[in-house]
N, CA, C and O atoms as a printed pandas DataFrame, in Angstrom:
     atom_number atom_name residue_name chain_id  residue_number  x_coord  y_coord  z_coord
0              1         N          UNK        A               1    0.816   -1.188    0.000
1              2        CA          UNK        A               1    0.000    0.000    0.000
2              3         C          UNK        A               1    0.865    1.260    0.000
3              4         O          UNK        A               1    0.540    2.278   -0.612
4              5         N          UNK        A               2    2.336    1.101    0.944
5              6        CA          UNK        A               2    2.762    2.122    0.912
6              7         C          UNK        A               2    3.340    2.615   -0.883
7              8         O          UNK        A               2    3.263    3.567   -1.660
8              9         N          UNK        A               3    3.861    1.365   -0.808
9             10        CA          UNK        A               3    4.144    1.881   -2.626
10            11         C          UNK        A               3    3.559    1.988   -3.746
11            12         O          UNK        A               3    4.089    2.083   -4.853
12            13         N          UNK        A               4    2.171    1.972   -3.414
13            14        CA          UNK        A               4    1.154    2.662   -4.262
14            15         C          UNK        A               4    0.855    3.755   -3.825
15            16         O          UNK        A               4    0.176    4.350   -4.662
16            17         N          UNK        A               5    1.032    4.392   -2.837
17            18        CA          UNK        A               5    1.028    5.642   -2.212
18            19         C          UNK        A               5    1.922    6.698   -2.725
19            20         O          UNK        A               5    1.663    7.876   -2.969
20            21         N          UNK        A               6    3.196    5.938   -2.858
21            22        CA          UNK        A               6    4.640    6.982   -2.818
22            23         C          UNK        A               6    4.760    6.781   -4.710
23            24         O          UNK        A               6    5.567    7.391   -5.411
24            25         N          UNK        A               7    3.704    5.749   -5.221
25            26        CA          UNK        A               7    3.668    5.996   -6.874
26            27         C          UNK        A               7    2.955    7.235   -7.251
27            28         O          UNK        A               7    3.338    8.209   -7.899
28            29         N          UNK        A               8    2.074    7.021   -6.811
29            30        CA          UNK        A               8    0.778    8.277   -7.006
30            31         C          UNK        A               8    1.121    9.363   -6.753
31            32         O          UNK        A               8    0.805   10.344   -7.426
32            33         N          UNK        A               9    2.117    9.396   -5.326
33            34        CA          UNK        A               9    2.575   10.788   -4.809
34            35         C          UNK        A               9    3.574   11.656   -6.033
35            36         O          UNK        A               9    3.559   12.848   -6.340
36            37         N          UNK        A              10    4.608   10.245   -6.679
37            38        CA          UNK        A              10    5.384   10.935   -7.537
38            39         C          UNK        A              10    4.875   10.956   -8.725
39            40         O          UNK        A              10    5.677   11.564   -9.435
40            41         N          UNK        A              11    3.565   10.470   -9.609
41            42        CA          UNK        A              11    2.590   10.955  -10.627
42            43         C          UNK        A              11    2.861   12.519  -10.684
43            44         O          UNK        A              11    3.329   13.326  -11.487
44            45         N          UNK        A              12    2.219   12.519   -9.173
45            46        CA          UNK        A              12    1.069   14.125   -9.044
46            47         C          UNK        A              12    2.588   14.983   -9.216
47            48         O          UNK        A              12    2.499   15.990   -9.918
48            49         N          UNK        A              13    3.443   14.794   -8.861
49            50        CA          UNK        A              13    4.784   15.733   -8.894
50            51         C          UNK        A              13    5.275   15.942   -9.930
51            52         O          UNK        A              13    5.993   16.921  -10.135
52            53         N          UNK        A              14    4.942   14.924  -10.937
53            54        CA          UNK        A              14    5.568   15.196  -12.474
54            55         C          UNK        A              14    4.952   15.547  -13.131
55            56         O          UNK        A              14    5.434   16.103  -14.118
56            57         N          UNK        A              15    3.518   15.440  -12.991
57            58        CA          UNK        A              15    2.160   16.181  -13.762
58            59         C          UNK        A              15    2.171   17.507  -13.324
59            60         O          UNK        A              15    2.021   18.185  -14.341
60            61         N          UNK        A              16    2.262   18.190  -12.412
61            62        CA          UNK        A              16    2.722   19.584  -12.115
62            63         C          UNK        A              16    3.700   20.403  -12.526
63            64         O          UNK        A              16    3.641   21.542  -12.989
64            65         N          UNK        A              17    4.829   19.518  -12.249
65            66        CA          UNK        A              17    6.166   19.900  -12.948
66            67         C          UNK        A              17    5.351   20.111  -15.104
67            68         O          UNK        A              17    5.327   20.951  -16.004
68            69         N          UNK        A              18    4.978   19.004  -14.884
69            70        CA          UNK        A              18    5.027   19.314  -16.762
70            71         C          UNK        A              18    4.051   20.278  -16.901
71            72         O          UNK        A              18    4.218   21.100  -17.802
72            73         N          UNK        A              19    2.847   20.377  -16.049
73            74        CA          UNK        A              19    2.161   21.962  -16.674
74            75         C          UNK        A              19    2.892   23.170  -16.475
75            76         O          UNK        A              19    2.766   24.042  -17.335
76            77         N          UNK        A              20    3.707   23.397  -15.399
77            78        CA          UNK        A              20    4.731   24.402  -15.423
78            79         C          UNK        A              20    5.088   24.923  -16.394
79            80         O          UNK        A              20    5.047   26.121  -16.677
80            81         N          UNK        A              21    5.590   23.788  -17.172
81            82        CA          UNK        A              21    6.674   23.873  -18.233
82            83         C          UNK        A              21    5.989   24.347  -19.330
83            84         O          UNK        A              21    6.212   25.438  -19.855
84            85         N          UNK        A              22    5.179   23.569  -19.678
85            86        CA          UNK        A              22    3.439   24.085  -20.622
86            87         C          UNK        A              22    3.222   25.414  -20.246
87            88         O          UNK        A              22    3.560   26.186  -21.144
88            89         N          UNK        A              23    2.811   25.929  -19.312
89            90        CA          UNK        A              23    2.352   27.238  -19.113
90            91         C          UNK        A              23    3.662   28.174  -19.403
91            92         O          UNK        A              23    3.567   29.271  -19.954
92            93         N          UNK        A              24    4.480   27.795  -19.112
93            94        CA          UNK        A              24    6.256   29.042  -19.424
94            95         C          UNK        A              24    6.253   29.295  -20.845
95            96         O          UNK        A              24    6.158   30.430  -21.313
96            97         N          UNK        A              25    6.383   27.963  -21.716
97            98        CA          UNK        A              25    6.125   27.937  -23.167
98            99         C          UNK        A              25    4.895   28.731  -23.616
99           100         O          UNK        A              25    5.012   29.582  -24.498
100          101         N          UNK        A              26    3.938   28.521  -23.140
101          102        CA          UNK        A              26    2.935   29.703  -23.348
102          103         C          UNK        A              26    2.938   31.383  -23.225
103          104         O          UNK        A              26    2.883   32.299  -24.046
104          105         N          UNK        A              27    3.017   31.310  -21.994
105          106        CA          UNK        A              27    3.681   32.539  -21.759
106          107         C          UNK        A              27    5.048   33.034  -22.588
107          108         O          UNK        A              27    5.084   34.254  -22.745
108          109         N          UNK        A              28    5.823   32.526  -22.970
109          110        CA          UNK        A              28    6.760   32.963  -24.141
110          111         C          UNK        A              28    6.572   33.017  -25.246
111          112         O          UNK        A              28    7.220   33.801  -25.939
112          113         N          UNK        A              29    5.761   32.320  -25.696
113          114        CA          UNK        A              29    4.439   32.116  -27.596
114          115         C          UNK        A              29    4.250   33.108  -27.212
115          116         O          UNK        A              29    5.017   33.863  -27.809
116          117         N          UNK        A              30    3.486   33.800  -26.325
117          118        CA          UNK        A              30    2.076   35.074  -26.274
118          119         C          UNK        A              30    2.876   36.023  -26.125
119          120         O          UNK        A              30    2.346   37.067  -26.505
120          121         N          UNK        A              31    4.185   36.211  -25.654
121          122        CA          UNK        A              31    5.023   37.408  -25.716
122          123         C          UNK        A              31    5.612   37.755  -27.445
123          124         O          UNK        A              31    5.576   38.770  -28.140
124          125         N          UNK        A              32    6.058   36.573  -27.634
125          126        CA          UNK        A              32    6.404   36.857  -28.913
126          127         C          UNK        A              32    5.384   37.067  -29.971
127          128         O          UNK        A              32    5.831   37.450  -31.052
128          129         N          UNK        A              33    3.994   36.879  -29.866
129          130        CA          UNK        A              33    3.002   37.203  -30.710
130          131         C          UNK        A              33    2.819   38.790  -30.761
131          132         O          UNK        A              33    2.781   39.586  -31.700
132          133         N          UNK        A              34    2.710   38.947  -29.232
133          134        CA          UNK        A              34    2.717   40.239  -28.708
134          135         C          UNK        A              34    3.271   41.770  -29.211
135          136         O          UNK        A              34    2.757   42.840  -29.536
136          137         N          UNK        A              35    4.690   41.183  -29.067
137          138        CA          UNK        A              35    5.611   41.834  -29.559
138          139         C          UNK        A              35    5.791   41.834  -31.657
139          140         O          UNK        A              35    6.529   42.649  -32.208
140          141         N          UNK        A              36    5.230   41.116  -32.203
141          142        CA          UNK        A              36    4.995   41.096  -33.298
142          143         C          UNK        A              36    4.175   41.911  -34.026
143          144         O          UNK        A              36    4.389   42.712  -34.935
144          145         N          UNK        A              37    2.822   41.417  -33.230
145          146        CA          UNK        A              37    1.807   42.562  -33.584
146          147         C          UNK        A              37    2.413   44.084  -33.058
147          148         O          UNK        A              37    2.599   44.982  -33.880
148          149         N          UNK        A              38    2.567   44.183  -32.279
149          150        CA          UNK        A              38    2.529   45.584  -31.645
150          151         C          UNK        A              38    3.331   46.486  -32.727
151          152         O          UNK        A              38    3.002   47.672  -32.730
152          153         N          UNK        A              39    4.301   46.109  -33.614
153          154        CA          UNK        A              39    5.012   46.439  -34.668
154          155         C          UNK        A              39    4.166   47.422  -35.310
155          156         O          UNK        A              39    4.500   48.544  -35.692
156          157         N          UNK        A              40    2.839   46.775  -35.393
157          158        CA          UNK        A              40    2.187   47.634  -36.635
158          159         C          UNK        A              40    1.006   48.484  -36.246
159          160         O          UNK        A              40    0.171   48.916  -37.041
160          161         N          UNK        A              41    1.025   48.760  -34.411
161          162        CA          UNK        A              41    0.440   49.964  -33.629
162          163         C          UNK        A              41    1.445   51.234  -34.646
163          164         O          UNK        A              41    2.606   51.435  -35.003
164          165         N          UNK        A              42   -0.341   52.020  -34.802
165          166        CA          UNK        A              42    0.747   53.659  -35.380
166          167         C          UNK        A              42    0.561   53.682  -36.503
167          168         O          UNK        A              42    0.444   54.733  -37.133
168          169         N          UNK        A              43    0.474   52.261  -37.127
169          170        CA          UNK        A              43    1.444   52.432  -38.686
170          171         C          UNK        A              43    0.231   52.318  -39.939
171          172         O          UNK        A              43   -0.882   52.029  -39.498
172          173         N          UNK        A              44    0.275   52.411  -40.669
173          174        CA          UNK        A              44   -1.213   52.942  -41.777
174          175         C          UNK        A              44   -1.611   50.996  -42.312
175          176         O          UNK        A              44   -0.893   50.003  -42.196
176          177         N          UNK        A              45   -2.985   51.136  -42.867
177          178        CA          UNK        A              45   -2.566   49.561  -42.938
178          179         C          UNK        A              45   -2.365   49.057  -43.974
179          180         O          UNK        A              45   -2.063   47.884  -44.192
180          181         N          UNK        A              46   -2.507   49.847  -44.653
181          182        CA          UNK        A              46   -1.497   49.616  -45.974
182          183         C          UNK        A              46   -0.302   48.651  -45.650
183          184         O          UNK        A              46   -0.281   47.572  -46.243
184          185         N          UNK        A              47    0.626   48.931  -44.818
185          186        CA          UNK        A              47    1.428   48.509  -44.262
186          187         C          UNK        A              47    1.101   46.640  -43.547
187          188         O          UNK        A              47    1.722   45.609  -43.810
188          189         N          UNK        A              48    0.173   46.804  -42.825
189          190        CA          UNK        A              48   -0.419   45.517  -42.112
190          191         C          UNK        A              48   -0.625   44.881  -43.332
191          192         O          UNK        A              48    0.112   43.898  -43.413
192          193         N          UNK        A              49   -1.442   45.063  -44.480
193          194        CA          UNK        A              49   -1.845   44.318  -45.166
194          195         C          UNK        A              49   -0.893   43.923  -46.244
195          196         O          UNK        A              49   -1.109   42.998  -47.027
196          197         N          UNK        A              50    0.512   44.913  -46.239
197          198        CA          UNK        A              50    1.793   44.463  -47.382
198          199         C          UNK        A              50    2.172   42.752  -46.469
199          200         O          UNK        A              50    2.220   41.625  -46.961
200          201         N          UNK        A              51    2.355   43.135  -45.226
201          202        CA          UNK        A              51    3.062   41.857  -44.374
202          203         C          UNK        A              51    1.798   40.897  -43.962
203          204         O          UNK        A              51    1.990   39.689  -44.103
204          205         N          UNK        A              52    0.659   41.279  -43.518
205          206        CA          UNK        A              52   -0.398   39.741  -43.311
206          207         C          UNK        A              52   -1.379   39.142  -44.718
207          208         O          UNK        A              52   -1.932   38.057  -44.897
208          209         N          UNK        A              53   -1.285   40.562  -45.699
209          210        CA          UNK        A              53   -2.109   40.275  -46.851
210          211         C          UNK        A              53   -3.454   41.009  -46.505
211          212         O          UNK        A              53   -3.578   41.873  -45.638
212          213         N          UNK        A              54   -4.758   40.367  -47.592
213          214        CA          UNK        A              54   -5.977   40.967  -47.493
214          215         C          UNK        A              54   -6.535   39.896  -46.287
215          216         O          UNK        A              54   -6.186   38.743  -46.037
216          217         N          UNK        A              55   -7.344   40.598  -45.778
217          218        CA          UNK        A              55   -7.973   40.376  -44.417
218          219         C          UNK        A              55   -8.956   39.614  -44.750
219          220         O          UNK        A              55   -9.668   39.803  -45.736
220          221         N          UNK        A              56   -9.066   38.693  -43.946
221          222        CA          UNK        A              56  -10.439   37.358  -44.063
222          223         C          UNK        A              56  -11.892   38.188  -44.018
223          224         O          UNK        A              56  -12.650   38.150  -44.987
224          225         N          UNK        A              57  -12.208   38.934  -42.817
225          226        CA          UNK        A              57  -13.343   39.677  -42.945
226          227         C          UNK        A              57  -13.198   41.002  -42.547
227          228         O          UNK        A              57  -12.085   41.289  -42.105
228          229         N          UNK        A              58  -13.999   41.844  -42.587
229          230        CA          UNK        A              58  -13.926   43.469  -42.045
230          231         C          UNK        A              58  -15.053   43.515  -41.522
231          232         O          UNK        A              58  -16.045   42.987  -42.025
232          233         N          UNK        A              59  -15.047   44.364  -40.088
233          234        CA          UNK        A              59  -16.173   44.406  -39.307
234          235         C          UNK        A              59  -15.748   46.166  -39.235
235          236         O          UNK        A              59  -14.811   46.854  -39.641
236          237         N          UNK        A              60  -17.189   46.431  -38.378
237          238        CA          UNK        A              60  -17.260   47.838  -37.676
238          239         C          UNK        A              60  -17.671   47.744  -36.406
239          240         O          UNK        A              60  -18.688   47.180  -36.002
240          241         N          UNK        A              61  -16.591   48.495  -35.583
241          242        CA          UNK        A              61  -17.066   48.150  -34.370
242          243         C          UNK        A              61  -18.174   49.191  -33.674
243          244         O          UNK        A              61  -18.857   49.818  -34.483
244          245         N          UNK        A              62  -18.410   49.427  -32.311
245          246        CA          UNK        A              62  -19.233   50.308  -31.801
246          247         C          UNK        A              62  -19.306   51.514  -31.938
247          248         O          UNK        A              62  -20.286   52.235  -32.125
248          249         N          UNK        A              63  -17.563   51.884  -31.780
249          250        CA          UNK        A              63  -16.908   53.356  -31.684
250          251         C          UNK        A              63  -16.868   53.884  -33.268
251          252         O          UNK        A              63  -16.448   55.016  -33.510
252          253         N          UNK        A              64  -17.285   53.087  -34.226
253          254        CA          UNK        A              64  -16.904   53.349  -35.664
254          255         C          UNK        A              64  -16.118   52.657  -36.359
255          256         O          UNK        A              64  -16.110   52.583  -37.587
256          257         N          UNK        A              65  -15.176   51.930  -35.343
257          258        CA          UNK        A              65  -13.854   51.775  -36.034
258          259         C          UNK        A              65  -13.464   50.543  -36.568
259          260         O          UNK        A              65  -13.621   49.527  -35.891
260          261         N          UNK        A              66  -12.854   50.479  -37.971
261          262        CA          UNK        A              66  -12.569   49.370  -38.742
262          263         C          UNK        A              66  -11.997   48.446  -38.043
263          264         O          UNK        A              66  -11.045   48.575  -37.273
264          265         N          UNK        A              67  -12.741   47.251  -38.387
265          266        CA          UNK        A              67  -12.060   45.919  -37.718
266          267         C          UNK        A              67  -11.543   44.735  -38.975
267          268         O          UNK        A              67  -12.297   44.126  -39.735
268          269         N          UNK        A              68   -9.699   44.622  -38.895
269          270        CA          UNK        A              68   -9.777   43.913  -40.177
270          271         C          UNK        A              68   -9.442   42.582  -38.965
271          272         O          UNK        A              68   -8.782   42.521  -37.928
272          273         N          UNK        A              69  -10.395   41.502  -39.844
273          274        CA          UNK        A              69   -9.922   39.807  -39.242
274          275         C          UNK        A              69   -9.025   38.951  -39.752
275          276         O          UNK        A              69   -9.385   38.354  -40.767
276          277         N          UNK        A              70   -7.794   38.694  -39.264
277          278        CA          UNK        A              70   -7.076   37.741  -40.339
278          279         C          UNK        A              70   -7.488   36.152  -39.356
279          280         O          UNK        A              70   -7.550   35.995  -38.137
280          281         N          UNK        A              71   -7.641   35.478  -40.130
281          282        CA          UNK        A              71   -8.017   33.581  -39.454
282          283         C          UNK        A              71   -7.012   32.482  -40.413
283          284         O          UNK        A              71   -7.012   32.147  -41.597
284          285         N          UNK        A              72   -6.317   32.193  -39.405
285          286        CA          UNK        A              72   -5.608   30.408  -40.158
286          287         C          UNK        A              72   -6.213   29.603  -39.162
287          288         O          UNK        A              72   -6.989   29.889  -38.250
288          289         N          UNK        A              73   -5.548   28.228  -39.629
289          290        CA          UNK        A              73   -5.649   27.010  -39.108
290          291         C          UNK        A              73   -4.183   26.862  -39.102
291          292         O          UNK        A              73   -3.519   27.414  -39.979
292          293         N          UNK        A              74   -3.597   26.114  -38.120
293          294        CA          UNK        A              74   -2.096   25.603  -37.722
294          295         C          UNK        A              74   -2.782   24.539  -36.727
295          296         O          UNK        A              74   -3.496   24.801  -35.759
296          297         N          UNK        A              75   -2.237   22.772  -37.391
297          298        CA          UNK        A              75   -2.666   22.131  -36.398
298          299         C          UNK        A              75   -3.466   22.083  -36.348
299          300         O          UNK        A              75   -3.607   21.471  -35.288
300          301         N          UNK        A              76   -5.020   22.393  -36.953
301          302        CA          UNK        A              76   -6.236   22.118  -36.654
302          303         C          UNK        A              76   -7.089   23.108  -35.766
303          304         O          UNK        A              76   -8.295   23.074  -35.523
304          305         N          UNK        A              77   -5.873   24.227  -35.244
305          306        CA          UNK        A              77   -6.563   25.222  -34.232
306          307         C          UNK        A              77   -6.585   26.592  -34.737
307          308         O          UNK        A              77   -5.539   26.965  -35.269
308          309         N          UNK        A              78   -7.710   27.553  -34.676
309          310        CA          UNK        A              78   -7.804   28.313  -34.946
310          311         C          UNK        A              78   -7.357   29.619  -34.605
311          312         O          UNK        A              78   -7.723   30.002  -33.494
312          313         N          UNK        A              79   -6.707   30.348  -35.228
313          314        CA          UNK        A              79   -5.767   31.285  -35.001
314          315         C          UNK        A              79   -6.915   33.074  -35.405
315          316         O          UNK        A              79   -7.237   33.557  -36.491
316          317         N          UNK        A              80   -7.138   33.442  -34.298
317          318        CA          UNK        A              80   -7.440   35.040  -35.134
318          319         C          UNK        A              80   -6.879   35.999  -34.926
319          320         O          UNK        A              80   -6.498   36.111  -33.761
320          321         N          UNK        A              81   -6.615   36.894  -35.670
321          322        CA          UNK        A              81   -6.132   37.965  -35.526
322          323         C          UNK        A              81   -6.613   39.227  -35.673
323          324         O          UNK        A              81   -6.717   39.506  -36.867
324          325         N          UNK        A              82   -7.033   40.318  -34.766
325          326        CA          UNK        A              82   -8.032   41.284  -35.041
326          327         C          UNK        A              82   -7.393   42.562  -34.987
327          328         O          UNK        A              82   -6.710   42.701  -33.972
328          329         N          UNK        A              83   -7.405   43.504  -35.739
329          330        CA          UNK        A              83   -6.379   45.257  -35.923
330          331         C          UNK        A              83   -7.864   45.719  -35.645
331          332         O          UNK        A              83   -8.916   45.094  -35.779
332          333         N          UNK        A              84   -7.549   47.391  -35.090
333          334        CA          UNK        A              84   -8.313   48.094  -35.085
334          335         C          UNK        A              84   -7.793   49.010  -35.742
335          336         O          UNK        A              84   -6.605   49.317  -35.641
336          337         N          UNK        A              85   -8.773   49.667  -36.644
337          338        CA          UNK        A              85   -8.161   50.552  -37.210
338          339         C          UNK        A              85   -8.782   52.314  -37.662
339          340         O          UNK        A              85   -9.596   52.608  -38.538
340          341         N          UNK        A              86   -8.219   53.016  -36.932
341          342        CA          UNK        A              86   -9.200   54.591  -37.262
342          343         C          UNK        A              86   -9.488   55.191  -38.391
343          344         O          UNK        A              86   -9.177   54.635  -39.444
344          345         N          UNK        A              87  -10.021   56.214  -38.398
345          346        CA          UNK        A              87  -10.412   56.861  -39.251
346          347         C          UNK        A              87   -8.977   57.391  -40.082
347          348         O          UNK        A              87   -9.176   57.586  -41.281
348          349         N          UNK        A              88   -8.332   57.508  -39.864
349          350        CA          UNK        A              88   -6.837   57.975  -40.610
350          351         C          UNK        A              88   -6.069   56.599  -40.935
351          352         O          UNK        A              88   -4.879   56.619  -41.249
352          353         N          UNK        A              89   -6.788   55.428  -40.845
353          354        CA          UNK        A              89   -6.606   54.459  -41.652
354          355         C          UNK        A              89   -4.878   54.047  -41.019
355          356         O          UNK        A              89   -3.938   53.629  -41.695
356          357         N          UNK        A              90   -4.896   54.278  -39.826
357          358        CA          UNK        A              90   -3.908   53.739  -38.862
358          359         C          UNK        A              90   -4.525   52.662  -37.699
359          360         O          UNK        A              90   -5.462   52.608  -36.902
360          361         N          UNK        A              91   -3.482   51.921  -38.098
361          362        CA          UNK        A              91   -3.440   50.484  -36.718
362          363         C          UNK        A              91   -3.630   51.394  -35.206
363          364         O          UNK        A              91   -2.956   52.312  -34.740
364          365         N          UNK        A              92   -4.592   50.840  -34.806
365          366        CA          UNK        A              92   -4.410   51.385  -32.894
366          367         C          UNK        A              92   -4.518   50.177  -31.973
367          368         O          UNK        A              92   -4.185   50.208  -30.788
368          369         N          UNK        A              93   -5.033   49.056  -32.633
369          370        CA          UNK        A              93   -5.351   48.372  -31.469
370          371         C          UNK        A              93   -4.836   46.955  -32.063
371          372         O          UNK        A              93   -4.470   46.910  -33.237
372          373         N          UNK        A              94   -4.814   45.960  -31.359
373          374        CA          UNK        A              94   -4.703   44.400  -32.120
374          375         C          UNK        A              94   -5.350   43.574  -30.664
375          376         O          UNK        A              94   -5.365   43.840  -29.462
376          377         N          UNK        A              95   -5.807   42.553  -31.440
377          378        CA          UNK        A              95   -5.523   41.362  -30.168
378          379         C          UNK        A              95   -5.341   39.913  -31.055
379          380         O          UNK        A              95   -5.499   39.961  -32.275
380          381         N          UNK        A              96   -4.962   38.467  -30.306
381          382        CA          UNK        A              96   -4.982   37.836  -31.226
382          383         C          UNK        A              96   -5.456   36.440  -29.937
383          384         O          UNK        A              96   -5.174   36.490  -28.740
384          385         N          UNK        A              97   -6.226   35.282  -30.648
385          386        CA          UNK        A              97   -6.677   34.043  -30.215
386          387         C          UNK        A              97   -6.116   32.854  -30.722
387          388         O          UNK        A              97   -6.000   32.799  -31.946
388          389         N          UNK        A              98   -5.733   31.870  -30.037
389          390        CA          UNK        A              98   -5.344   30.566  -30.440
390          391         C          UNK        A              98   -4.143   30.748  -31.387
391          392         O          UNK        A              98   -4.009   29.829  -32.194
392          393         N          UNK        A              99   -3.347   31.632  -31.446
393          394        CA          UNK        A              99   -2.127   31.969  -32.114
394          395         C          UNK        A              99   -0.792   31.403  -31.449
395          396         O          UNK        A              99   -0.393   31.381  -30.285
396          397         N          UNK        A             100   -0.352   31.029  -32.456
397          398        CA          UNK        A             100    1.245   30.277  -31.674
398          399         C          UNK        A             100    2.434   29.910  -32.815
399          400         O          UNK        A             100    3.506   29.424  -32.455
């Protein structure tokens, strides 16, 4: 019994240890996405659209403001990518989902 005890105990210790490791890798994907997009805060989108291409869909949001959508698949998971963009036809905002 005891060494089904002290098995289980060291399971739960390596299953922790490995989401750690999972979550760090994450947290370093989402920085570097981060830091990617943020490139093209400011910049006209002319520009966004020389480097991601034409945009999957265009929305309008509440405030007025152009929303271009870029969407892949990598792996089967869906990746979006959303610019905001003003009236002077400059990037202000981004966010992005399931990107890696």
């Amino acid at each position: 019994m005891r060494k089904l005890f002290l098995l289980f105990c060291t399971s739960i210790f390596f299953l922790i240890l490995g989401c750690k490791t999972i979550e760090k890798k994450s947290e370093s994907i989402l920085k570097k996405e981060n830091l990617n997009l943020s490139k093209f805060l400011n910049k006209p989108v002319s520009e966004l659209k020389m480097v991601l291409g034409k945009p999957d869909k265009i929305s309008i949001n509440v405030k007025g403001f152009t929303i271009l959508i870029y969407i892949k698949k990598k792996y089967n998971i869906k990746c979006e990518r959303q610019f905001e963009v003003n009236e002077n036809n400059l990037v202000i905002g981004f966010s992005s989902k399931g990107c890696f």
